[in-house]
PyMOL Python script that loads the backbone (N, CA, C, O; Angstrom):
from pymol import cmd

cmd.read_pdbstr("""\
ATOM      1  N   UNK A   1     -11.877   5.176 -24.404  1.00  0.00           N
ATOM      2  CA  UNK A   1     -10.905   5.043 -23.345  1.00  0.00           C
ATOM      3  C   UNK A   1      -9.890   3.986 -23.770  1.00  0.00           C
ATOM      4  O   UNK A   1     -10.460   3.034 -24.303  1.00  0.00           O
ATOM      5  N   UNK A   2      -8.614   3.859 -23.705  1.00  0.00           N
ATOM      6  CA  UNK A   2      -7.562   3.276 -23.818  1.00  0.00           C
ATOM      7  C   UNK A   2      -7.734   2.332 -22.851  1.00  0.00           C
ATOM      8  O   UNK A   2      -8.231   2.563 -21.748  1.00  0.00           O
ATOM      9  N   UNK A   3      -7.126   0.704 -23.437  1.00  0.00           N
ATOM     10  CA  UNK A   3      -6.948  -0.028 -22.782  1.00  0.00           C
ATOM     11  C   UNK A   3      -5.791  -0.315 -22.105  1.00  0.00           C
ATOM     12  O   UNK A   3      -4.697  -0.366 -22.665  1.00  0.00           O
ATOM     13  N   UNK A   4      -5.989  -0.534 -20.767  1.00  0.00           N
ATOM     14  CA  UNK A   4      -4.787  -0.226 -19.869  1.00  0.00           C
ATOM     15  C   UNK A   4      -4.401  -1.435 -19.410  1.00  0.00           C
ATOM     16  O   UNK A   4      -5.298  -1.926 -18.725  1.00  0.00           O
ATOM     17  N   UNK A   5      -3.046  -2.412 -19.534  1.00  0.00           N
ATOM     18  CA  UNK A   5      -3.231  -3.608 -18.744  1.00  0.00           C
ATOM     19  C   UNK A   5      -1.503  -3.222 -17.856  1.00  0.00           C
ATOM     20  O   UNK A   5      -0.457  -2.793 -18.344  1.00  0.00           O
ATOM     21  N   UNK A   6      -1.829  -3.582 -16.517  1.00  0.00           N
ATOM     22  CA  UNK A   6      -1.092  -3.832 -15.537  1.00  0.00           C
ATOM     23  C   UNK A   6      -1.423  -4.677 -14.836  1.00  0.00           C
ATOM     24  O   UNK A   6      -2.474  -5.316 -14.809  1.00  0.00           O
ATOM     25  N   UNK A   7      -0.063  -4.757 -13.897  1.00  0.00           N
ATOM     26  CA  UNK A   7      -0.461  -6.062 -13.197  1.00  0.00           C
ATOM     27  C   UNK A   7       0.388  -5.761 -11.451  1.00  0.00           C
ATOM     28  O   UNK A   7       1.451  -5.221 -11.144  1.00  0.00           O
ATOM     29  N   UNK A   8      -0.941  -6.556 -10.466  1.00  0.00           N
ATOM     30  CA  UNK A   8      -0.005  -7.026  -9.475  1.00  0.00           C
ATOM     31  C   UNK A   8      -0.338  -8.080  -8.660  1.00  0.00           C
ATOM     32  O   UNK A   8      -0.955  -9.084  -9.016  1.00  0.00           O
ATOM     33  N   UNK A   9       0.202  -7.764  -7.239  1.00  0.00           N
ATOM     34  CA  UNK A   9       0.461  -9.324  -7.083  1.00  0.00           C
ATOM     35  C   UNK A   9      -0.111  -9.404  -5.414  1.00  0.00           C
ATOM     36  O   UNK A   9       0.172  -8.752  -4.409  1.00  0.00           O
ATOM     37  N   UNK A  10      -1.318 -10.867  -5.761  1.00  0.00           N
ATOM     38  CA  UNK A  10      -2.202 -11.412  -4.758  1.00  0.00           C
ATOM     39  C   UNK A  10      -1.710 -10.912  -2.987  1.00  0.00           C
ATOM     40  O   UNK A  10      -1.501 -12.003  -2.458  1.00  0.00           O
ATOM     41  N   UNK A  11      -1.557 -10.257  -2.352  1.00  0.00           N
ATOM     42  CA  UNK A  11      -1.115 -10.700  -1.386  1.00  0.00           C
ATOM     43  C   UNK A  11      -1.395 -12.407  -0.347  1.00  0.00           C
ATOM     44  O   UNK A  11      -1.863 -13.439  -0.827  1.00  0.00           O
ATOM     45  N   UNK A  12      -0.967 -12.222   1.012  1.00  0.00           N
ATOM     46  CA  UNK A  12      -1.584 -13.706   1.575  1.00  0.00           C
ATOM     47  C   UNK A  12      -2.804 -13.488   2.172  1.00  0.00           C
ATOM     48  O   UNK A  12      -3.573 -14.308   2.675  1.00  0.00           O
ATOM     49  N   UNK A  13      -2.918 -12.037   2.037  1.00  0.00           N
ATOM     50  CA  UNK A  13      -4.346 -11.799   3.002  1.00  0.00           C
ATOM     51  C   UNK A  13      -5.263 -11.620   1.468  1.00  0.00           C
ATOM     52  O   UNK A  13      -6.073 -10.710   1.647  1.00  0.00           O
ATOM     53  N   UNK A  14      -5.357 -12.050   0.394  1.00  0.00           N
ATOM     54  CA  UNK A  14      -6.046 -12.182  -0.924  1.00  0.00           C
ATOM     55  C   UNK A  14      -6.160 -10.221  -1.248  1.00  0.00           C
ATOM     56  O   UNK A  14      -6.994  -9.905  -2.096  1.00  0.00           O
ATOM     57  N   UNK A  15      -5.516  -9.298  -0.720  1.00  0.00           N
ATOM     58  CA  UNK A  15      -5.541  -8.024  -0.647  1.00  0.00           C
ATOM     59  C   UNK A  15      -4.927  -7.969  -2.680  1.00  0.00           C
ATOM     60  O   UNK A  15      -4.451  -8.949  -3.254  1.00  0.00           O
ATOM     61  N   UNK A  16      -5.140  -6.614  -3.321  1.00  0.00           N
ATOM     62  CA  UNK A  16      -4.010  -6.024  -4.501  1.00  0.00           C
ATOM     63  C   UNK A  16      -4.473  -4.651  -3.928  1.00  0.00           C
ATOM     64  O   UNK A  16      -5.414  -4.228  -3.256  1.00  0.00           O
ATOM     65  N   UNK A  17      -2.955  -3.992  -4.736  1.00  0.00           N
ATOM     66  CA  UNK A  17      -2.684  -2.907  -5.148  1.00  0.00           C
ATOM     67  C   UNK A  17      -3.578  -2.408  -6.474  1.00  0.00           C
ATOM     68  O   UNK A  17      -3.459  -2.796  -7.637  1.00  0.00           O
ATOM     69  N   UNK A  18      -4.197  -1.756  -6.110  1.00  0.00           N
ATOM     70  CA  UNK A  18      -4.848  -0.565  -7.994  1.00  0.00           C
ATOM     71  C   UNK A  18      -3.862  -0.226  -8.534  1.00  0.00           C
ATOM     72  O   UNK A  18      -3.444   0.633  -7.756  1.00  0.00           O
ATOM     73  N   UNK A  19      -3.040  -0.296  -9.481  1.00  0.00           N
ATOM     74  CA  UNK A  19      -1.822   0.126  -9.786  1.00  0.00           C
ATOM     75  C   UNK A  19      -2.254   1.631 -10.324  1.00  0.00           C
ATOM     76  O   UNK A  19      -3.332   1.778 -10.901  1.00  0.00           O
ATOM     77  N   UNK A  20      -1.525   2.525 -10.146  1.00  0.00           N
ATOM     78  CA  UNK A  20      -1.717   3.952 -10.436  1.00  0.00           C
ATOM     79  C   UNK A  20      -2.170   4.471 -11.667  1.00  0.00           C
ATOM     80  O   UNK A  20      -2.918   5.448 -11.693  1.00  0.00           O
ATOM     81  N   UNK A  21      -1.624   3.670 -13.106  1.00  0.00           N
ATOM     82  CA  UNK A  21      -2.230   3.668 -14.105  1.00  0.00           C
ATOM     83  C   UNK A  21      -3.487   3.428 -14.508  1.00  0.00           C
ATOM     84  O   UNK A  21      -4.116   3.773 -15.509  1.00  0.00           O
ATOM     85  N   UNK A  22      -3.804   2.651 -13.381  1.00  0.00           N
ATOM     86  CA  UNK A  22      -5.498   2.430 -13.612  1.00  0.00           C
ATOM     87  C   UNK A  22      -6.329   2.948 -12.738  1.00  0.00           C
ATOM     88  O   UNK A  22      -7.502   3.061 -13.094  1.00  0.00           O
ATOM     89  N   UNK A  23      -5.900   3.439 -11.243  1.00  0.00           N
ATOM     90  CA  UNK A  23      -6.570   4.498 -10.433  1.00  0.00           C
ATOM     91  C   UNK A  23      -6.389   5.672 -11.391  1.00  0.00           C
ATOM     92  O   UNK A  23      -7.262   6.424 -10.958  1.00  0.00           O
ATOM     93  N   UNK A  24      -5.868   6.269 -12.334  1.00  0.00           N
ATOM     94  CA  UNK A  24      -5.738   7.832 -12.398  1.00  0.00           C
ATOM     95  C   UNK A  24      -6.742   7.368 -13.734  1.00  0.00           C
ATOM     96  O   UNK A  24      -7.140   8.415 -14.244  1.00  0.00           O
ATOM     97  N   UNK A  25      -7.264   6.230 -14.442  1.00  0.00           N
ATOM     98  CA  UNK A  25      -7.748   6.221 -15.776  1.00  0.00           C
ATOM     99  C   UNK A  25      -9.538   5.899 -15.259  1.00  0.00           C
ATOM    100  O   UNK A  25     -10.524   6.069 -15.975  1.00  0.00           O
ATOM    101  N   UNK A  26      -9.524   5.501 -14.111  1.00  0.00           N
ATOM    102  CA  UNK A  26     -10.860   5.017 -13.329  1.00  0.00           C
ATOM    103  C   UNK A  26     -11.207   6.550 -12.677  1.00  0.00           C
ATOM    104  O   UNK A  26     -12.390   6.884 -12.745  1.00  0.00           O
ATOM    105  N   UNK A  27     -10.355   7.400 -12.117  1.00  0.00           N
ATOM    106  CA  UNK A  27     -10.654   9.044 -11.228  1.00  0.00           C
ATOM    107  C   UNK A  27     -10.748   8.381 -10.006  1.00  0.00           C
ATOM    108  O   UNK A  27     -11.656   8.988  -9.438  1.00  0.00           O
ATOM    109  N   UNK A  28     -10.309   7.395  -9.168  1.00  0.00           N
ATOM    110  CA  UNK A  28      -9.860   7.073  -7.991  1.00  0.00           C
ATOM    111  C   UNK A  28      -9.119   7.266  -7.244  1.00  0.00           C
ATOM    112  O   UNK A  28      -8.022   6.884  -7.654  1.00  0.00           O
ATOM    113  N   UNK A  29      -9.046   7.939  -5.685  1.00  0.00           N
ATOM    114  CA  UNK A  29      -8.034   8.566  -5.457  1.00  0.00           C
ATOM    115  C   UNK A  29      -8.118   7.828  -3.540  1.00  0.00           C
ATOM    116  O   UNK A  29      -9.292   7.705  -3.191  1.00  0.00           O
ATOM    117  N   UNK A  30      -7.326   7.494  -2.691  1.00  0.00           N
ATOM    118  CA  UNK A  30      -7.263   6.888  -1.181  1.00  0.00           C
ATOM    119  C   UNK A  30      -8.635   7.658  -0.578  1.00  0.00           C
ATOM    120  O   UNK A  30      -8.886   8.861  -0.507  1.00  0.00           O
ATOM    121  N   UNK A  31      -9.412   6.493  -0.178  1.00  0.00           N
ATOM    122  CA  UNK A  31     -10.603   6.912   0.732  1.00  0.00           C
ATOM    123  C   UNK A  31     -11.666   6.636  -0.429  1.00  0.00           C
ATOM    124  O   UNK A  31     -12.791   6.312  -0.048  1.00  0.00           O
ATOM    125  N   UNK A  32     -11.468   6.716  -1.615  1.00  0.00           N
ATOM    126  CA  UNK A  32     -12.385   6.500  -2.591  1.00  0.00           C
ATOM    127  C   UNK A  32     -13.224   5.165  -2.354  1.00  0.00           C
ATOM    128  O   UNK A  32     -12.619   4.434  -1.570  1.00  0.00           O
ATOM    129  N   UNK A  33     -14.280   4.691  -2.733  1.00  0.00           N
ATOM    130  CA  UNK A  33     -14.896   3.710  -2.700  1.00  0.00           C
ATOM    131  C   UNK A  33     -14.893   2.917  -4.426  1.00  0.00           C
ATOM    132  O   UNK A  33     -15.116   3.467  -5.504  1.00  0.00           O
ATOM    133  N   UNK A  34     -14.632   1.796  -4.204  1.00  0.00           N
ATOM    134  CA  UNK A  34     -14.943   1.095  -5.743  1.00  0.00           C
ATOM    135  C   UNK A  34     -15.458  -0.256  -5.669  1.00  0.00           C
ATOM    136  O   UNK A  34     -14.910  -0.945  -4.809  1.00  0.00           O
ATOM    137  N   UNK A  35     -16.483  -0.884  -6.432  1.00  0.00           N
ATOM    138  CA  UNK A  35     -17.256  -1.556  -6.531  1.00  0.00           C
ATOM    139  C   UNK A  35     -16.343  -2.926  -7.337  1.00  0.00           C
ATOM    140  O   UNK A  35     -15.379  -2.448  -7.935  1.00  0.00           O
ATOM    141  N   UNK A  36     -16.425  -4.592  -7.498  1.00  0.00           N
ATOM    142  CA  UNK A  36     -16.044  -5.079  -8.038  1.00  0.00           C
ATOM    143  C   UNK A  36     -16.977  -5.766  -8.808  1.00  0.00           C
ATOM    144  O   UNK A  36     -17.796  -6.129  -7.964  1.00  0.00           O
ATOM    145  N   UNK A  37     -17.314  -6.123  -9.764  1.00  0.00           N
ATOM    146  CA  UNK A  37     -18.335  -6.832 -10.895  1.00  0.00           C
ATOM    147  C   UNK A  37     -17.748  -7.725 -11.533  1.00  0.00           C
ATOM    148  O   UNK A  37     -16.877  -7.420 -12.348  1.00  0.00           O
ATOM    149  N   UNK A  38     -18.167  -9.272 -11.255  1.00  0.00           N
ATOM    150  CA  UNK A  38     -17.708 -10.214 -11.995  1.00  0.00           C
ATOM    151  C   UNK A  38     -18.392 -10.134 -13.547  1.00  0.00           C
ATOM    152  O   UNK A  38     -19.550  -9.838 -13.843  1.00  0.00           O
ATOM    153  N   UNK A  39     -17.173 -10.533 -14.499  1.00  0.00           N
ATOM    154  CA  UNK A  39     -18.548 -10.735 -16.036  1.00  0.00           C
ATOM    155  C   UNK A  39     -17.591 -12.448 -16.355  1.00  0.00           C
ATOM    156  O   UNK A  39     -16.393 -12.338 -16.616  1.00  0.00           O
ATOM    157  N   UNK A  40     -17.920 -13.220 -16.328  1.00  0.00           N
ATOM    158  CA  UNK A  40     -17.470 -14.820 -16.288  1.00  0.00           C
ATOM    159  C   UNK A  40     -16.175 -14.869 -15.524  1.00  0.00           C
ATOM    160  O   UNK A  40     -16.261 -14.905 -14.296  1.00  0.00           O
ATOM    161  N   UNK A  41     -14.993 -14.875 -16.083  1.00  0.00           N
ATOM    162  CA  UNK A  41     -14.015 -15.164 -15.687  1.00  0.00           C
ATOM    163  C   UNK A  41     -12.849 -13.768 -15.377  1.00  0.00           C
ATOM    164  O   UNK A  41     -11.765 -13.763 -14.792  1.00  0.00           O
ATOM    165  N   UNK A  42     -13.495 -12.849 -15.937  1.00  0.00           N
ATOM    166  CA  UNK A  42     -13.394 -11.354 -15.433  1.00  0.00           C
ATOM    167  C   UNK A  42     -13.774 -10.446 -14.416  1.00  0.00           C
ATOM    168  O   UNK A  42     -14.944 -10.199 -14.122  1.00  0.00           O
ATOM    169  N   UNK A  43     -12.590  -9.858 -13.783  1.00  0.00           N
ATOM    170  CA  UNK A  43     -13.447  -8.830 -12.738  1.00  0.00           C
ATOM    171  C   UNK A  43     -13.419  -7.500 -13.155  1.00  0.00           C
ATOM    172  O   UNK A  43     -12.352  -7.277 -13.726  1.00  0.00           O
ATOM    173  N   UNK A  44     -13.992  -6.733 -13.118  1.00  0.00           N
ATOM    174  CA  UNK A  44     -14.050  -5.450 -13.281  1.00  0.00           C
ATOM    175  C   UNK A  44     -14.150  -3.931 -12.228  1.00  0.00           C
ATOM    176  O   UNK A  44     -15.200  -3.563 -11.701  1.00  0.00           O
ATOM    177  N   UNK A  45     -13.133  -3.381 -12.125  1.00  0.00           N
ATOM    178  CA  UNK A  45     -13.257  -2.427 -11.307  1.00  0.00           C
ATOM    179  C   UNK A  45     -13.730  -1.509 -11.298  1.00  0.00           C
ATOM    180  O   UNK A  45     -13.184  -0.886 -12.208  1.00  0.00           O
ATOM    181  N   UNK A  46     -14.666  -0.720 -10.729  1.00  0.00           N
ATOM    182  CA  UNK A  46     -15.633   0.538 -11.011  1.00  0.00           C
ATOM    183  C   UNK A  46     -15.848   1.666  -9.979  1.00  0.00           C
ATOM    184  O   UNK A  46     -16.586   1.487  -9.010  1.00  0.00           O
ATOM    185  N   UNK A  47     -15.154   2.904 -10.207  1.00  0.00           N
ATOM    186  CA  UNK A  47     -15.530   3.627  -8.872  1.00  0.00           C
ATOM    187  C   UNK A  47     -17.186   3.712  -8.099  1.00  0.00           C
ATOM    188  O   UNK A  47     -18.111   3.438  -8.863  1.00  0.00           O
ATOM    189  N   UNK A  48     -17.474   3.993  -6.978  1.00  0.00           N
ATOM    190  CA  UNK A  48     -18.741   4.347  -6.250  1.00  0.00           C
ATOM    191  C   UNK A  48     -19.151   5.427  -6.059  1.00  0.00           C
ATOM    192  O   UNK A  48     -19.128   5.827  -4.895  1.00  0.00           O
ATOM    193  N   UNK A  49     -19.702   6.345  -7.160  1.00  0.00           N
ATOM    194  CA  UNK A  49     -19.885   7.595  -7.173  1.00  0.00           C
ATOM    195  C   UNK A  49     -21.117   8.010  -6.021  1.00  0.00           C
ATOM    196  O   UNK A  49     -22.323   7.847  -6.203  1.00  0.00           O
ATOM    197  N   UNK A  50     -20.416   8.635  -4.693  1.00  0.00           N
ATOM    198  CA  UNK A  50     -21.347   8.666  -3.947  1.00  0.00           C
ATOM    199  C   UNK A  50     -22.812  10.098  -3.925  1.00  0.00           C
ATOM    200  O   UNK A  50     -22.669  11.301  -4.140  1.00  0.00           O
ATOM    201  N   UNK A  51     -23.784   9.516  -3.667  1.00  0.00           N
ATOM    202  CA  UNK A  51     -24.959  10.231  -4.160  1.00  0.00           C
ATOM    203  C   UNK A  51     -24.970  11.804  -3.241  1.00  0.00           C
ATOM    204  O   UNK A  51     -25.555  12.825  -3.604  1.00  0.00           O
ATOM    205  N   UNK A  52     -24.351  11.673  -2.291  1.00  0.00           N
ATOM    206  CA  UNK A  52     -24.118  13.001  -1.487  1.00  0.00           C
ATOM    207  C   UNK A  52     -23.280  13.355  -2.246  1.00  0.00           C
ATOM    208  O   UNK A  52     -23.743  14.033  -3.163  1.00  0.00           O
ATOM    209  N   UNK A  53     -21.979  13.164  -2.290  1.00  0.00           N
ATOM    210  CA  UNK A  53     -21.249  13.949  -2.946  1.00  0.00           C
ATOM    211  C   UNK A  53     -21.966  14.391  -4.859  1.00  0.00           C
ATOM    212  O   UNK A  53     -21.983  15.433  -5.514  1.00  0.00           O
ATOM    213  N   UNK A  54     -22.341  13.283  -5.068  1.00  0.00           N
ATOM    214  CA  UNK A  54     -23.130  13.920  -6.788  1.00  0.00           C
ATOM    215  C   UNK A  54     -24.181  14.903  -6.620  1.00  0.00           C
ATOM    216  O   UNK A  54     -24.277  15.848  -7.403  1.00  0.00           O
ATOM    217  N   UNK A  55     -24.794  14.777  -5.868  1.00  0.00           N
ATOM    218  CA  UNK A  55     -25.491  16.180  -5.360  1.00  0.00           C
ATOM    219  C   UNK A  55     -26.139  17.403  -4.804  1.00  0.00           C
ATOM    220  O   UNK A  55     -27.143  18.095  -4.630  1.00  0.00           O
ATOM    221  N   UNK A  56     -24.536  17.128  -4.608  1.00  0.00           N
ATOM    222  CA  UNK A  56     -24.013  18.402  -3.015  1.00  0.00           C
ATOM    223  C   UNK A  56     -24.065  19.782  -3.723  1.00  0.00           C
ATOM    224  O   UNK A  56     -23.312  20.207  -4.599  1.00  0.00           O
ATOM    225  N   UNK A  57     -25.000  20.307  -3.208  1.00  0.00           N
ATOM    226  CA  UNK A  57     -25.028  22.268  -3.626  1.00  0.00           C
ATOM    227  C   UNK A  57     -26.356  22.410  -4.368  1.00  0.00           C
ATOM    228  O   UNK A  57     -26.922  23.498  -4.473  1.00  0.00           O
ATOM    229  N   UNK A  58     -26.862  21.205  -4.909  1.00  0.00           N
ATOM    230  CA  UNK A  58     -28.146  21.381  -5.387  1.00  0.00           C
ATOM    231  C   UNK A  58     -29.465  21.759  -4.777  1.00  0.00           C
ATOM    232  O   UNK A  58     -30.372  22.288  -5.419  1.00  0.00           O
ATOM    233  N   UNK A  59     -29.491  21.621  -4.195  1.00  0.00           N
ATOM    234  CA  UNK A  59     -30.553  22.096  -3.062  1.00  0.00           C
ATOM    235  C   UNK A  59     -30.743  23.013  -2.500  1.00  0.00           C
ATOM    236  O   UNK A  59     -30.506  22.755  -1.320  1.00  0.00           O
ATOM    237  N   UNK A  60     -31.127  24.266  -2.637  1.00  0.00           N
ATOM    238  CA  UNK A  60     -30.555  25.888  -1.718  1.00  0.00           C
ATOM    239  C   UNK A  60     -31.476  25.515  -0.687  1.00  0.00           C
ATOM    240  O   UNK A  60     -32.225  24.538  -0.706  1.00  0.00           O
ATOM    241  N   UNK A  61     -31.331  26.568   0.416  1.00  0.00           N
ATOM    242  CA  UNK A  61     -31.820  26.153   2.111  1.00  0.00           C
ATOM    243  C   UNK A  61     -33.606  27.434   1.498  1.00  0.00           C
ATOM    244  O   UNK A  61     -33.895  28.362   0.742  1.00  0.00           O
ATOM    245  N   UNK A  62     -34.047  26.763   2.247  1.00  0.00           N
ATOM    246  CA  UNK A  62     -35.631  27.277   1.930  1.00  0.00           C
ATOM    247  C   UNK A  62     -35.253  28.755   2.903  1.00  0.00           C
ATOM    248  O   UNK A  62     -35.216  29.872   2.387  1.00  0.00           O
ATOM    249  N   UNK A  63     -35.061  28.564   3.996  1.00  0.00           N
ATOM    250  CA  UNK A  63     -34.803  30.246   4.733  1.00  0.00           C
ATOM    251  C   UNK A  63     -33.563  29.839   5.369  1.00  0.00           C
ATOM    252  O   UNK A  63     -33.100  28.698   5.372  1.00  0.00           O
ATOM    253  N   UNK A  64     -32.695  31.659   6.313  1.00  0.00           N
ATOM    254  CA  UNK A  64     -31.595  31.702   6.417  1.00  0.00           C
ATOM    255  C   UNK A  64     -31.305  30.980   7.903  1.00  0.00           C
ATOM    256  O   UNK A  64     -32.081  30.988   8.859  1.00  0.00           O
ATOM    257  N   UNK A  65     -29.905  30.317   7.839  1.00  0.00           N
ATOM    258  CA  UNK A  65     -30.216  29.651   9.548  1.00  0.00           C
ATOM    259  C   UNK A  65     -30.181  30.003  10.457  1.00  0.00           C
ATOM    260  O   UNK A  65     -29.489  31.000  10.666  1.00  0.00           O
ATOM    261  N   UNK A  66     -30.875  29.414  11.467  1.00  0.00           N
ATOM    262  CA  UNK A  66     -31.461  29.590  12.572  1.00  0.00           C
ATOM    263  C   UNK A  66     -30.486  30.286  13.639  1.00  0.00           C
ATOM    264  O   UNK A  66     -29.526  29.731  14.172  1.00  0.00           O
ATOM    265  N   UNK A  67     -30.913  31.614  13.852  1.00  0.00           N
ATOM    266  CA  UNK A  67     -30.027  32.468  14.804  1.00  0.00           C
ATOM    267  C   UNK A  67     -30.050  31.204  16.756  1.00  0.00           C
ATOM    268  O   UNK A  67     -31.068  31.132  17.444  1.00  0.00           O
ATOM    269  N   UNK A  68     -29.155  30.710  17.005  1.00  0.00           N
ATOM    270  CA  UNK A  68     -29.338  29.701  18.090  1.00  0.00           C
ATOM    271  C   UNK A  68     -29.269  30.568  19.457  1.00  0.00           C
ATOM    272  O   UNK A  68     -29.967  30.425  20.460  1.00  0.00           O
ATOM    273  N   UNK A  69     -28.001  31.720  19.167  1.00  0.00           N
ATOM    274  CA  UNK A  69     -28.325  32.728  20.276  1.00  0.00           C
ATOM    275  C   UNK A  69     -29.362  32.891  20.947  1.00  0.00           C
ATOM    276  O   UNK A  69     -29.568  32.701  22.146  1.00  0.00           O
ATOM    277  N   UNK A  70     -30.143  33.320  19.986  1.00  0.00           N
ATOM    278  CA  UNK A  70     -31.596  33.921  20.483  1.00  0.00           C
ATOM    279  C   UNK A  70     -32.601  32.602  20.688  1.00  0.00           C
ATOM    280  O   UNK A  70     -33.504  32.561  21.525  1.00  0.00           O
ATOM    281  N   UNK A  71     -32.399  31.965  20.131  1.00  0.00           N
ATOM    282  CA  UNK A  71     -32.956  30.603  20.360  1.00  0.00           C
ATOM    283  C   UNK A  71     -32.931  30.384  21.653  1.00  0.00           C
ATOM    284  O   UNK A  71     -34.011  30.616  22.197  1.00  0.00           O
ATOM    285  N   UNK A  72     -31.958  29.964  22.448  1.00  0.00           N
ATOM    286  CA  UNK A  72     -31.599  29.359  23.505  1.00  0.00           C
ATOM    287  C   UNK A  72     -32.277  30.548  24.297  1.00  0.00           C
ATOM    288  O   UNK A  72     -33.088  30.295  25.188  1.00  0.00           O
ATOM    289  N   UNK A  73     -31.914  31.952  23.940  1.00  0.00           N
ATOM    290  CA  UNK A  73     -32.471  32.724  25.095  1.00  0.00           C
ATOM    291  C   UNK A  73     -33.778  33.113  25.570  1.00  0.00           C
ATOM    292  O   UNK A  73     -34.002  33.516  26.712  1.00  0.00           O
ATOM    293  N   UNK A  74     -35.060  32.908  24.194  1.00  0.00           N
ATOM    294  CA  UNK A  74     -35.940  32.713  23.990  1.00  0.00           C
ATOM    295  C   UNK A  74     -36.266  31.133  25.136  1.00  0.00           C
ATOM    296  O   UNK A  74     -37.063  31.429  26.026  1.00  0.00           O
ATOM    297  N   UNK A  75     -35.888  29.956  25.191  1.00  0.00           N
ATOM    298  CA  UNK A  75     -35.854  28.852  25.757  1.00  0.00           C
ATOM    299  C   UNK A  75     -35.895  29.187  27.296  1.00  0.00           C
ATOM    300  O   UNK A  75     -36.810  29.034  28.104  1.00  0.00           O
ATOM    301  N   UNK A  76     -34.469  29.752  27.473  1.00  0.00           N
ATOM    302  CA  UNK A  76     -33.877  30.080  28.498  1.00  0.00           C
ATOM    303  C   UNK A  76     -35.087  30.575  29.691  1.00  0.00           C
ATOM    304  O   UNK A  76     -35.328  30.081  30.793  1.00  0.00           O
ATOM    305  N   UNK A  77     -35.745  31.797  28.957  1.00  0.00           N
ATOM    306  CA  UNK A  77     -36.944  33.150  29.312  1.00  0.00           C
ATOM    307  C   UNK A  77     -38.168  31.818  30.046  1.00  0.00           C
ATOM    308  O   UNK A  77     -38.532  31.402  31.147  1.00  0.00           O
ATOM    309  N   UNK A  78     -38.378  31.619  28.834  1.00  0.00           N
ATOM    310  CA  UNK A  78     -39.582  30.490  28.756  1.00  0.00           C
ATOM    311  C   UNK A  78     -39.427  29.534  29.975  1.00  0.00           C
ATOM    312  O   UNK A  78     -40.514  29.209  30.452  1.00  0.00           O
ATOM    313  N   UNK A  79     -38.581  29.125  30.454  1.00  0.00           N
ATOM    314  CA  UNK A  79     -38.147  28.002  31.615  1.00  0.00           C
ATOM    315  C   UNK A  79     -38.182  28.509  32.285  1.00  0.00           C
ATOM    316  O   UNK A  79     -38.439  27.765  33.231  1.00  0.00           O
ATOM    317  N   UNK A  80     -38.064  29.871  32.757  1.00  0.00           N
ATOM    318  CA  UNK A  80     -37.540  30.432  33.829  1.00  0.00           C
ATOM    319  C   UNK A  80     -39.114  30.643  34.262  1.00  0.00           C
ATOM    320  O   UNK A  80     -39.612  30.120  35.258  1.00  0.00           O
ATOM    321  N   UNK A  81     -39.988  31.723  33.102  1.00  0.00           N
ATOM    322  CA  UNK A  81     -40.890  32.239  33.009  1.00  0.00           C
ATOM    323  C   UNK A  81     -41.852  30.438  34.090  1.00  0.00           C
ATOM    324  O   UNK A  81     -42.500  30.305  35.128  1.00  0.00           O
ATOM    325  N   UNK A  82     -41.515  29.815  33.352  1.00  0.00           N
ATOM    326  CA  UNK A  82     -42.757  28.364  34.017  1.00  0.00           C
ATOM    327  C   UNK A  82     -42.293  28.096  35.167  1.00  0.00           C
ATOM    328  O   UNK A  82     -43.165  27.814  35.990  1.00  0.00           O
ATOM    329  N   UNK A  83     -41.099  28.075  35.582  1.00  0.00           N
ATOM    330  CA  UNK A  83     -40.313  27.545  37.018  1.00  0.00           C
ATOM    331  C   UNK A  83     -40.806  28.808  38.129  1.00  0.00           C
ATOM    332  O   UNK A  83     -41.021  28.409  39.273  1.00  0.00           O
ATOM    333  N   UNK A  84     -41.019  30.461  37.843  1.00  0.00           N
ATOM    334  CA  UNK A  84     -41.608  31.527  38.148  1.00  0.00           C
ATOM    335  C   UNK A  84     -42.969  31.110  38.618  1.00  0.00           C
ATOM    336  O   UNK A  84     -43.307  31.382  39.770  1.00  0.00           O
ATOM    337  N   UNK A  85     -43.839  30.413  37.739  1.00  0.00           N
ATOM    338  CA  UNK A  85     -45.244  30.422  37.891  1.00  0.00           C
ATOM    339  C   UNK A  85     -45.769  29.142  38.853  1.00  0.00           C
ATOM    340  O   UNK A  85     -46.862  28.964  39.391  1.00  0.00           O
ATOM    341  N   UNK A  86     -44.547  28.324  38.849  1.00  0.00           N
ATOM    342  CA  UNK A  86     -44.969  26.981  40.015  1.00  0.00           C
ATOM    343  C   UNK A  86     -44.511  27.906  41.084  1.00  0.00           C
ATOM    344  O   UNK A  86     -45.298  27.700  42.008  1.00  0.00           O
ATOM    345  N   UNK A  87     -43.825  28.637  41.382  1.00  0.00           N
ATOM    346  CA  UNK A  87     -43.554  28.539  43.164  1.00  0.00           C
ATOM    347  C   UNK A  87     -44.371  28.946  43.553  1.00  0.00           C
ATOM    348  O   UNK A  87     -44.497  29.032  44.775  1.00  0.00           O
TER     349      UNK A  87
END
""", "prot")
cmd.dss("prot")
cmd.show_as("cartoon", "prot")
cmd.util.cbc("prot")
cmd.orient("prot")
């Protein structure tokens, strides 16, 4: 990887800018998460590769989902059926 040096500047709220040259060389993009790591007098910026997103799709669903229609109406029967048997 090429070494990239830019620069900017502290705000008063201690805030910076990623300058674009080094978000597009890191794969950082708004909403992204990134980590900071001191090494002595150096900081280092590092994206937060999040573990949902690394592995999202891996997992297939064990069976197909749950029809809720029939669910509820199945429920529905059942309540009625017990509220039937108290009066």
């Amino acid at each position: 990887m090429p070494k990239i040096t830019d620069r900017s500047i502290l705000t008063k709220k201690s805030q910076v800018t990623i300058p674009k040259s080094v978000r597009e060389a890191i794969g950082v993009k708004p909403g992204d998460e990134v980590r900071f790591r001191v090494e002595g007098k150096t900081a280092v910026v590092e994206p937060v590769v999040s573990n949902l997103n690394k592995h999202f799709g891996s997992v297939k669903a064990g069976k197909k989902p749950e029809d809720f229609k029939k669910a509820r109406e199945a429920f529905e029967k059942g309540v009625a059926s017990d509220v039937a048997v108290r009066k």
